[in-house]
Legacy VTK file of the C-alpha trace (Angstrom):
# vtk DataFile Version 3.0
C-alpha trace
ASCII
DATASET POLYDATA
POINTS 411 float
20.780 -21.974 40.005
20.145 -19.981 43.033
23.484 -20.204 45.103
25.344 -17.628 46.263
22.807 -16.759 49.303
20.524 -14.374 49.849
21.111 -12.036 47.231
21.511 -14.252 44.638
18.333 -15.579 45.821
16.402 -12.582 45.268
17.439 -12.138 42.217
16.121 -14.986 40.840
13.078 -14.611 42.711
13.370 -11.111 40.776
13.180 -12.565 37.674
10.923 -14.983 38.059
7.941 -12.369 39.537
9.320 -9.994 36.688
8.048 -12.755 34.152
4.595 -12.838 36.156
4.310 -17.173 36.637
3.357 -18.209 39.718
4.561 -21.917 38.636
8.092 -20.656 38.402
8.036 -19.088 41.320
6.749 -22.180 43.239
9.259 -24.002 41.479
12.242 -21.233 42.572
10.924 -22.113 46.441
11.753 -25.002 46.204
14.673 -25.815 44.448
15.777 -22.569 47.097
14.872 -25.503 50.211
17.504 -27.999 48.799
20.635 -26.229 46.786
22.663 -24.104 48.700
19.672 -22.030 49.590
18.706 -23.059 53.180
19.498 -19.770 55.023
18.933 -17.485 51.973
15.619 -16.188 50.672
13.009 -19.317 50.712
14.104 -22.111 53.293
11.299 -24.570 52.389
7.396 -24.706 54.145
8.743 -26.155 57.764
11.499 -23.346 57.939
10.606 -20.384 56.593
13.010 -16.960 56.155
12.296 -14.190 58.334
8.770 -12.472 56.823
10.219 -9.191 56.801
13.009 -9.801 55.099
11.108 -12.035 52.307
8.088 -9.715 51.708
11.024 -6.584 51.460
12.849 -8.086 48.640
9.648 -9.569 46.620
7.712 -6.565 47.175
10.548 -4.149 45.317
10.546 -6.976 42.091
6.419 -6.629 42.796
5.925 -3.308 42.302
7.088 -3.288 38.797
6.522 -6.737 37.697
3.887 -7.073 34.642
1.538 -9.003 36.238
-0.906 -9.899 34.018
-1.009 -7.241 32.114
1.802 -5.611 30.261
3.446 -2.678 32.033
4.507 0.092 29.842
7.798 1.723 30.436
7.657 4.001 33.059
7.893 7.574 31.181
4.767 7.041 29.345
3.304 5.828 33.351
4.387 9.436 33.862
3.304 11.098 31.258
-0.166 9.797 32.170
0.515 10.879 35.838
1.128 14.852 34.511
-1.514 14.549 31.721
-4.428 13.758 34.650
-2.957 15.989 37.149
-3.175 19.092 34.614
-6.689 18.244 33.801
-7.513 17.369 37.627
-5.895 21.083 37.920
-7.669 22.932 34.977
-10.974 21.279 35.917
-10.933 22.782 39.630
-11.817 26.488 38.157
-13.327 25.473 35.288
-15.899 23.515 36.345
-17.044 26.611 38.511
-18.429 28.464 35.515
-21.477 26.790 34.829
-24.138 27.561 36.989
-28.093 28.667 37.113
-26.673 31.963 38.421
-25.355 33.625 35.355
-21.730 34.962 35.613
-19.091 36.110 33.225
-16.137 33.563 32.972
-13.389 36.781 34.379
-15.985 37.670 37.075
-15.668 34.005 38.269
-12.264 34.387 38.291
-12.350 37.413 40.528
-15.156 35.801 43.019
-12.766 32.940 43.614
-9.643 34.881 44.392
-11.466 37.251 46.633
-12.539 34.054 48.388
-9.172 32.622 48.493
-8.298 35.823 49.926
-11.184 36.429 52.516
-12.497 39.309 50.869
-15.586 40.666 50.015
-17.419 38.179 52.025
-20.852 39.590 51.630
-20.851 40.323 47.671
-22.900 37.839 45.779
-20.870 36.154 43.167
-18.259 35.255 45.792
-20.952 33.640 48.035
-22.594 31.817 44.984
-18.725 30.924 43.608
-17.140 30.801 47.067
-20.108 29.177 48.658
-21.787 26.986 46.926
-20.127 26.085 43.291
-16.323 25.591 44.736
-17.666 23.497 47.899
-19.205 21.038 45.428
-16.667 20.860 42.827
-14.289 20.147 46.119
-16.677 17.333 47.218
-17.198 15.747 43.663
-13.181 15.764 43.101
-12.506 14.177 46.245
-15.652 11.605 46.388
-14.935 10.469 42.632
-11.155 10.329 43.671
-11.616 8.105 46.393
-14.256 6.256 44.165
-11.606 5.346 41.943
-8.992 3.906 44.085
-11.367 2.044 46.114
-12.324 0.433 42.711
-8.401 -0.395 42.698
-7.910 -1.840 45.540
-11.018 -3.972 45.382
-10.616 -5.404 42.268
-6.996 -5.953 43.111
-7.976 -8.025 46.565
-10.749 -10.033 44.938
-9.013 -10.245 41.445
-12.598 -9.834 39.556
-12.274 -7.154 37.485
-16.383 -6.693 37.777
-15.961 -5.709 41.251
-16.633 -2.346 42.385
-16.486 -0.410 45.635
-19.903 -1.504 46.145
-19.143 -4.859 46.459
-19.533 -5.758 50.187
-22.661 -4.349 50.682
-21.462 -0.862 51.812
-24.083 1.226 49.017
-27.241 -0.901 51.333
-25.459 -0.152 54.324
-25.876 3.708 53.936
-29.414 3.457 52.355
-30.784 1.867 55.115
-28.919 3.886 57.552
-30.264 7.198 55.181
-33.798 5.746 54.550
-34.479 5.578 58.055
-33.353 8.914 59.411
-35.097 10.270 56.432
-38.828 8.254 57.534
-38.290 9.236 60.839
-38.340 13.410 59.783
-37.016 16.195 61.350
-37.943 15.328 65.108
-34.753 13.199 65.784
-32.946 15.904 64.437
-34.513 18.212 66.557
-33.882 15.899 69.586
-30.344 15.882 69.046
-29.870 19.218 67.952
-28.397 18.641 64.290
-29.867 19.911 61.201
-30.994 17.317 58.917
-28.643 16.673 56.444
-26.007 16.268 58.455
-28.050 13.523 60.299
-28.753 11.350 57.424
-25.436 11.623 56.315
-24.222 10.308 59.686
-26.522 7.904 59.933
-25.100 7.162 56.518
-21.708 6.777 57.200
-22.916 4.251 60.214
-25.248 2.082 58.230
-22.059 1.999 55.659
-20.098 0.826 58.498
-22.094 -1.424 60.336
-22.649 -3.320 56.932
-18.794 -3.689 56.235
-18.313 -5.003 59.810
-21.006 -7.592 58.906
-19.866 -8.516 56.030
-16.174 -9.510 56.937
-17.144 -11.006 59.676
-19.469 -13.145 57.754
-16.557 -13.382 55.525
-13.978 -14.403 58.175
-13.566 -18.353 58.025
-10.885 -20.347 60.151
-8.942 -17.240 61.272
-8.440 -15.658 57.449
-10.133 -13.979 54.757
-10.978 -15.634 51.322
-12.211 -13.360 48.522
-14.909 -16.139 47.767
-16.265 -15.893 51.241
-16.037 -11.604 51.794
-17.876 -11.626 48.170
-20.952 -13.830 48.973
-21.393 -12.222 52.407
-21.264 -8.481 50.656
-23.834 -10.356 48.605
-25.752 -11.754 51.013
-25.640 -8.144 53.696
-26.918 -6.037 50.840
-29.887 -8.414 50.018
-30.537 -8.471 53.380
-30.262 -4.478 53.738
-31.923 -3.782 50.505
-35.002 -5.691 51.826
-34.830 -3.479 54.880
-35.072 -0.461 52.495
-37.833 -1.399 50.428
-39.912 -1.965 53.768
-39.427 1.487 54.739
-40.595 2.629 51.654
-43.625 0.644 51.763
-44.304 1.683 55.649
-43.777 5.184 54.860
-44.736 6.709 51.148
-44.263 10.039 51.987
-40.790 9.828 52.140
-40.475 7.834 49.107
-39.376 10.675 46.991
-36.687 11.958 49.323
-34.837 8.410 50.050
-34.800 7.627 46.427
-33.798 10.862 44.944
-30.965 10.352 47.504
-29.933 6.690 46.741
-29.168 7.902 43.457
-26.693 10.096 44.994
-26.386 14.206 44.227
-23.874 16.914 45.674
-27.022 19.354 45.762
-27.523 21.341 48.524
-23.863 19.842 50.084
-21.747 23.124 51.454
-18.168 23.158 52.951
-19.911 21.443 56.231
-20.033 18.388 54.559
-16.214 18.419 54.041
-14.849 17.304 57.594
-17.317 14.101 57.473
-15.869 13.080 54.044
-12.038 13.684 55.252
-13.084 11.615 58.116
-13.803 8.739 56.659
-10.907 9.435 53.545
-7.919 10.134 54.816
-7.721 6.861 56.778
-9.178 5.045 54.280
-5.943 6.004 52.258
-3.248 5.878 54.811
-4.714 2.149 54.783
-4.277 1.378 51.377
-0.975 4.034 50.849
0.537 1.464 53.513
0.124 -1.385 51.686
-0.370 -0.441 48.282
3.232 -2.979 47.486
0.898 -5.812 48.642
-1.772 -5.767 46.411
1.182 -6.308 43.656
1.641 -9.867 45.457
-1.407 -10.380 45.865
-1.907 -9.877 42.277
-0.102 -13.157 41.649
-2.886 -14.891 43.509
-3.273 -15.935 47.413
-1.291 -19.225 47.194
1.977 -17.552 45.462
1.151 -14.660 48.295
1.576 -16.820 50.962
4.651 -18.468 49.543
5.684 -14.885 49.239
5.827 -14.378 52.991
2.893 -12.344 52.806
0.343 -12.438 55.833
-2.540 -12.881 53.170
-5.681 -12.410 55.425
-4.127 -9.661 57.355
-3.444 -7.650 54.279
-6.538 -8.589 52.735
-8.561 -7.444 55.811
-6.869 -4.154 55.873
-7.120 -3.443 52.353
-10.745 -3.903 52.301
-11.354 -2.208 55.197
-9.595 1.056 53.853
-11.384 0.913 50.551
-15.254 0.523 52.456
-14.101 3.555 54.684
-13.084 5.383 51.865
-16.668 4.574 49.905
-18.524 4.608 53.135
-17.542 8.618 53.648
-18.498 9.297 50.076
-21.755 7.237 50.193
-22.285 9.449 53.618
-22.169 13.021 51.448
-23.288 12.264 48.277
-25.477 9.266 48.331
-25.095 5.835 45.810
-22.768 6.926 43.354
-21.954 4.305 41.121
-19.617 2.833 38.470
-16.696 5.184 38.965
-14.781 2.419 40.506
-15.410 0.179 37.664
-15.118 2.178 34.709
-11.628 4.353 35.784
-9.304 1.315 36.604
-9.927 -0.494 33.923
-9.476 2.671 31.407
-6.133 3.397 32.990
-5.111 0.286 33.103
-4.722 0.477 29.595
-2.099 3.515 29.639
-0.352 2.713 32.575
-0.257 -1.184 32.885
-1.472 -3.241 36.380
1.261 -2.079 38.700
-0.765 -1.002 41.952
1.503 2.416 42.605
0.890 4.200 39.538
-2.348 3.090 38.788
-3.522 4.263 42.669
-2.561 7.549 41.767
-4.149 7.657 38.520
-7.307 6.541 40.008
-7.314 9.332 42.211
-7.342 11.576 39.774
-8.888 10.328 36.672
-12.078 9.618 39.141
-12.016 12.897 40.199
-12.192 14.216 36.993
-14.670 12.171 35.740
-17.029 12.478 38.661
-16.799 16.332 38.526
-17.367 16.652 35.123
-20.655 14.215 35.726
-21.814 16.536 38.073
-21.295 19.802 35.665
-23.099 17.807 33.169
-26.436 17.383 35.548
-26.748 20.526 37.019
-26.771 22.344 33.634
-28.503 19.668 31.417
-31.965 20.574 32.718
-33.127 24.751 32.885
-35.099 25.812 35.780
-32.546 25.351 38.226
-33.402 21.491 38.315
-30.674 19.488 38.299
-30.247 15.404 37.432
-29.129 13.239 40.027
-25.354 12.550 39.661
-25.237 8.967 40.298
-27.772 8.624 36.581
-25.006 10.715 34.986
-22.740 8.105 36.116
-24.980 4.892 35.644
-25.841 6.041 31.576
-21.863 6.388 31.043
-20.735 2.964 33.116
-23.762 0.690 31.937
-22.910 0.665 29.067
-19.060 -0.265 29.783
-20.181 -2.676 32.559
-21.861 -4.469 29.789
-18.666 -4.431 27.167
-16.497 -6.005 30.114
-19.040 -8.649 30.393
-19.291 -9.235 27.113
-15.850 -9.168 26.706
-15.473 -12.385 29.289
-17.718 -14.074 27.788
LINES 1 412
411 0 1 2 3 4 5 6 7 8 9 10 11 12 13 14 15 16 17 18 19 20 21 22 23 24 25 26 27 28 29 30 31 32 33 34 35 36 37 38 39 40 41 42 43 44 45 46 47 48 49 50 51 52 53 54 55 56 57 58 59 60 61 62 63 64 65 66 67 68 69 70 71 72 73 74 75 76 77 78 79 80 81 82 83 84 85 86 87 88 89 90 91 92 93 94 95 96 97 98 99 100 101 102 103 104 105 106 107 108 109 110 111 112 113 114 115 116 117 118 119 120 121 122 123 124 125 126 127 128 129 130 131 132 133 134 135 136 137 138 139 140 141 142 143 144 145 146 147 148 149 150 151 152 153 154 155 156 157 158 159 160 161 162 163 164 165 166 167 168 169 170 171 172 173 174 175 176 177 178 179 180 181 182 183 184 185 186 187 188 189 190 191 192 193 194 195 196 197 198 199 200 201 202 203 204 205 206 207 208 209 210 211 212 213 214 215 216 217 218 219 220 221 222 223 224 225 226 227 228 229 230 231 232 233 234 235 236 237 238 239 240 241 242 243 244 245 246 247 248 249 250 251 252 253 254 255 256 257 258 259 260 261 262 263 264 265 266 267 268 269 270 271 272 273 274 275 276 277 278 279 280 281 282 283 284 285 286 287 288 289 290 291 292 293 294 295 296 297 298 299 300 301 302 303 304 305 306 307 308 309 310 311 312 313 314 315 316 317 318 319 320 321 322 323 324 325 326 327 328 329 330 331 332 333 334 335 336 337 338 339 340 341 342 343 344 345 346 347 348 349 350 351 352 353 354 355 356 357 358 359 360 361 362 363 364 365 366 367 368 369 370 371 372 373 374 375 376 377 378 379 380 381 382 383 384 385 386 387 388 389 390 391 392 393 394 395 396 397 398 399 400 401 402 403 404 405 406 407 408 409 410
């Protein structure tokens, strides 16, 4: 069945990941080994075909097999695509009209070209457009984008479509990191000459960090990374860390108030200063996972089929995860806990646009975005007085209830 060399090989390879079972794919291995196959695609366990070559050919097939999920054709993918990029578009001037600071919707309009310009500095409605309003609907696109693919990617690497991008303990990380440069007041800041904010939103980022590194390497067994393994450390770290923060609560009430209004995550009082720490921590994050965004097809098939693949299954795992906790460990860093944005947008695209890793990374992007903007909007103007909700509520009363309809729904 699969003579005629390498190509022929791969074809039937092809077809077999195009019909998404990992049995037949085992079984194309290794009739491969022992008709007319040797040198082609698969050469059998003891001899395997060069890696490169292998993981090349499967990955193309990969990227627009079904999985298991059906894949739509690829125009309506598109369509999806243009339909979230025109509202990711429309949404970045729109969401600067609301405000406590009453403006017209055309003088909004004139505040943010004369800022796109560099004029009229000084005048008021370009400072408070300019400023303050565009800065955070910048942030909240950007945070909720990279929300949203991290949610991707991690549910892709673990396969558990509960898993979120706060899954290895990254959300504890920060808070701890936060909760104690906020007990400790202004007088390290002072020390090292940094304002506050940007102080506990390093400190964030490093907690974040430090708790990622902890948990894959609790995670690391026998030279590779199992998803059972990275998930029960994650577990285990953000006990541990979580403990950590309700001690510094207890040791220190008066900053109660302060660390828990910002575990629940808010883009108030966050400027354009805050926008080189997020990029930081982003743009790696998705070079990382736009690298090997093919893989996380194969590994879609499941770790075993992976390996038989020619995949190096650890190695991409490891790399995967470590893009998606950068990614969430800069947006933890500006805005605080923000949560169930990288539950709640895969699995609503994935229902337009199928399971295929390219599309869907792209749409996750976006459609977080979106959604995490528009969550924002909705708590700075659902309270008068200038008071504003924190974000990461907004977020929590829309995903709770969708958390609980996926549960239910494996049940």
């Amino acid at each position: 069945m699969c003579r005629g060399g390498v190509f022929r090989g791969a074809a039937c390879v092809r077809q077999r990941v195009f019909a998404g079972s990992a049995e037949e794919i085992r079984a194309s291995s290794r009739r491969a080994t022992g008709r007319g196959c040797g040198r082609g695609l698969f050469s059998g366990a003891r001899r395997p075909a060069p890696r490169a070559r292998i993981f090349r050919l499967v990955c193309m097939a990969a990227a627009s097999s079904p999985l298991s999920i059906p894949f739509p054709a690829w125009p309506r993918a598109r369509l999806v695509l243009v339909a979230l990029a025109l509202v990711w578009c429309c949404s970045l001037p729109l969401a600067c009209l609301p405000g406590p600071y009453p403006l017209e919707p055309a003088a909004v309009m004139r505040a943010l070209r004369a800022f796109c310009s560099g004029e009229g500095a000084r005048d008021v409605p370009v400072l408070v457009v300019g400023g303050i309003r565009l800065a955070r609907v910048c942030l909240a696109l950007l945070c909720g984008g990279a929300l949203g693919v991290a949610g991707v990617v991690l549910q892709g690497v673990l396969r558990n479509p509960l898993a979120d991008p706060f899954t290895l303990g990254i959300s504890a990380g920060a808070a701890c990191g936060a909760s104690l440069t906020i007990a400790l007041g202004g007088a390290l800041a002072v020390a090292l000459g940094l304002s506050h904010t940007a102080l506990v939103a390093g400190a964030a980022m490093a907690g974040a960090f430090l708790a990622l590194a902890l948990a894959l390497w609790l995670g690391r067994g026998q030279g590779a990374f199992s998803r059972e393994t990275v998930i029960l450390a994650g577990i285990a770290v953000a006990a541990f860390l979580g403990a950590l923060v309700a001690l510094v609560k207890a040791l220190n009430e008066e900053s109660v108030t302060s660390i828990v209004f910002w575990i629940l995550g808010s883009f108030q009082g966050r400027g354009w200063e805050s926008l080189p720490l997020l990029l930081a921590a982003l743009l790696p994050g998705l070079c990382c996972v736009g690298l090997g965004w093919r893989r996380l097809d194969v590994l879609a098939l499941g770790g075993e089929e992976a390996a038989h693949l020619g995949l190096a299954v650890g190695r991409a795992r490891f790399w995967l995860l470590a893009g998606a906790s950068c990614m969430t460990a800069g947006c933890v860093a500006v805005a605080g806990v923000i949560g169930f944005v990288g539950l709640v947008v895969p699995h609503i695209l994935r229902l337009f646009m199928g399971a295929a890793h390219g599309p869907l990374l792209a749409g996750a992007f976006l459609g977080g975005g979106t959604l995490l903007l528009w969550a924002d909007v909705a708590a700075r103007c659902v309270l008068d007085g200038g008071r504003e909700l924190p974000v990461g509520v907004v977020t929590a009363l829309l995903g709770g209830p969708f958390f609980a309809l996926l549960v239910r729904r494996r049940r």
